[in-house]
DSSP file (Angstrom, degrees, kcal/mol; ACC not computed):
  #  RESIDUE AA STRUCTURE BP1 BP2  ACC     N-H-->O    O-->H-N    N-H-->O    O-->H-N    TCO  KAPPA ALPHA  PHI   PSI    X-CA   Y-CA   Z-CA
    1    1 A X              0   0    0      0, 0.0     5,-0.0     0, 0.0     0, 0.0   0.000 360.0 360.0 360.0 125.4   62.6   43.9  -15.8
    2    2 A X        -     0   0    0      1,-0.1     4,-0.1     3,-0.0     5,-0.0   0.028 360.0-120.1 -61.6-179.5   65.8   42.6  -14.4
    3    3 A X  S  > S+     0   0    0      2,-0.1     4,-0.9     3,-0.1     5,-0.2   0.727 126.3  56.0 -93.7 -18.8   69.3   42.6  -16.6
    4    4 A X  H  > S+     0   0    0      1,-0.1     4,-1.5     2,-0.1     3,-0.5   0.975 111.4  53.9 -63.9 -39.7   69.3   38.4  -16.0
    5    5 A X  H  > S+     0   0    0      1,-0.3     4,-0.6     2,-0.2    -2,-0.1   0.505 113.0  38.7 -38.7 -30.9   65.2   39.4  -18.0
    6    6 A X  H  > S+     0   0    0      2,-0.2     4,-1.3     3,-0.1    -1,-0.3   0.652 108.4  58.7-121.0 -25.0   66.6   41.2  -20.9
    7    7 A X  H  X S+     0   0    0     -4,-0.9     4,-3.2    -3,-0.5    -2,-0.2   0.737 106.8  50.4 -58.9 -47.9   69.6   39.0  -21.4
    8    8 A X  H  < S+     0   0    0     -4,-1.5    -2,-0.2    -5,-0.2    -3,-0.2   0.945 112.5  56.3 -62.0 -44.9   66.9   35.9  -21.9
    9    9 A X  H >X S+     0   0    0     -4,-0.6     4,-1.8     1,-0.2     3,-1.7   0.865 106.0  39.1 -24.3 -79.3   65.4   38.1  -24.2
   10   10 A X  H 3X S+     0   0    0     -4,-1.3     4,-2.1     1,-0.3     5,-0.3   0.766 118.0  47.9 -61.3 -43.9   67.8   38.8  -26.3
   11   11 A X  H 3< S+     0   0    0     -4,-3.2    -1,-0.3     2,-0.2    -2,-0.2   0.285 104.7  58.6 -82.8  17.6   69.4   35.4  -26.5
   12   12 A X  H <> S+     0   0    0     -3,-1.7     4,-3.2     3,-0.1    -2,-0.2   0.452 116.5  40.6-105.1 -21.3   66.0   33.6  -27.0
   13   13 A X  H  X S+     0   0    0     -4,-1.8     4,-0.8     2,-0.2    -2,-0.2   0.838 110.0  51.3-110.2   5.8   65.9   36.0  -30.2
   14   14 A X  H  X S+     0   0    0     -4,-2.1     4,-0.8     2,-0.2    -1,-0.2   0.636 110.0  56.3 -61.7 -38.8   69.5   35.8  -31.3
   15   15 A X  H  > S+     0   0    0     -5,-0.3     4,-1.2     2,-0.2     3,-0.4   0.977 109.1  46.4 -73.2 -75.1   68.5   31.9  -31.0
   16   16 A X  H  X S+     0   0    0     -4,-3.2     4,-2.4     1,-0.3    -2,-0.2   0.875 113.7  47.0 -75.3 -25.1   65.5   32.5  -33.5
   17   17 A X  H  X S+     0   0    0     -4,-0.8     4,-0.9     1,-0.2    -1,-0.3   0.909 111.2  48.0 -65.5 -41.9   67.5   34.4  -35.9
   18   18 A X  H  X S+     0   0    0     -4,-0.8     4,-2.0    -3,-0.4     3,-0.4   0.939 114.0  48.2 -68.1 -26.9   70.2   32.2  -36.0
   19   19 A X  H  X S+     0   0    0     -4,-1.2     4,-1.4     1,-0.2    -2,-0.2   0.736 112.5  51.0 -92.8 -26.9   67.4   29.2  -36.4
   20   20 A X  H  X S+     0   0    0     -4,-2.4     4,-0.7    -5,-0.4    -1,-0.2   0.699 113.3  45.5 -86.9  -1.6   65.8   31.3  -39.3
   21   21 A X  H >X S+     0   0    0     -4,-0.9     4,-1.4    -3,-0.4     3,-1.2   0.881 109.8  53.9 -95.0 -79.4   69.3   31.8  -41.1
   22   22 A X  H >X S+     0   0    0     -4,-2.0     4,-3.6     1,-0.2     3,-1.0   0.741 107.1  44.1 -28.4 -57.0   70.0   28.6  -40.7
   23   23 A X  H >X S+     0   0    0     -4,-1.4     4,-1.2     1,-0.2     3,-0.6   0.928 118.6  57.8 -45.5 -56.9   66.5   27.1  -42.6
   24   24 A X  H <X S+     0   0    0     -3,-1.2     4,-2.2    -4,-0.7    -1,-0.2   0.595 108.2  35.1 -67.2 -40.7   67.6   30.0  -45.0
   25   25 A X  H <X S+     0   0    0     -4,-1.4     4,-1.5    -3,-1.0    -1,-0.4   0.721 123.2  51.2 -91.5 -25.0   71.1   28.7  -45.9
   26   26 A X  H <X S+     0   0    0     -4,-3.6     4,-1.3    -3,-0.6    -2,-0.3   0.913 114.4  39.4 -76.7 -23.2   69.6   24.9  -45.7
   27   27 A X  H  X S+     0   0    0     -4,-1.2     4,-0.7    -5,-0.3    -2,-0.2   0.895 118.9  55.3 -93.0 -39.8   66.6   25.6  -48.0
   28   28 A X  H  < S+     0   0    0     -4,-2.2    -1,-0.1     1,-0.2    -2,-0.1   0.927 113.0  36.2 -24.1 -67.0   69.2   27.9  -50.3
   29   29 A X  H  < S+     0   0    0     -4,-1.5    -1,-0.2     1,-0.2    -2,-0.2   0.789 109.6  60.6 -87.7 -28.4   71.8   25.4  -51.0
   30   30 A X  H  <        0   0    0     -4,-1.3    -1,-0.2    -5,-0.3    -2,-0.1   0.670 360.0 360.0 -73.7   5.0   69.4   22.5  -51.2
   31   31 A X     <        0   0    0     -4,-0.7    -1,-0.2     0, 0.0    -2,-0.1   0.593 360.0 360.0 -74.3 360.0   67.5   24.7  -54.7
């Protein structure tokens, strides 16, 4: 696996953690 490989990686699952904190803090504050 290249370092461009592992990079994509890691920022396609920094991108879904950030999109599952987000729902988190939207579904939170809407209670």
């Amino acid at each position: 696996m290249s370092n461009d490989d592992a990079a994509g990686e890691v920022t396609e699952s920094l991108k879904t953690i950030g999109a599952g904190v987000l729902s988190a803090n939207d579904a939170f504050f809407c209670l």
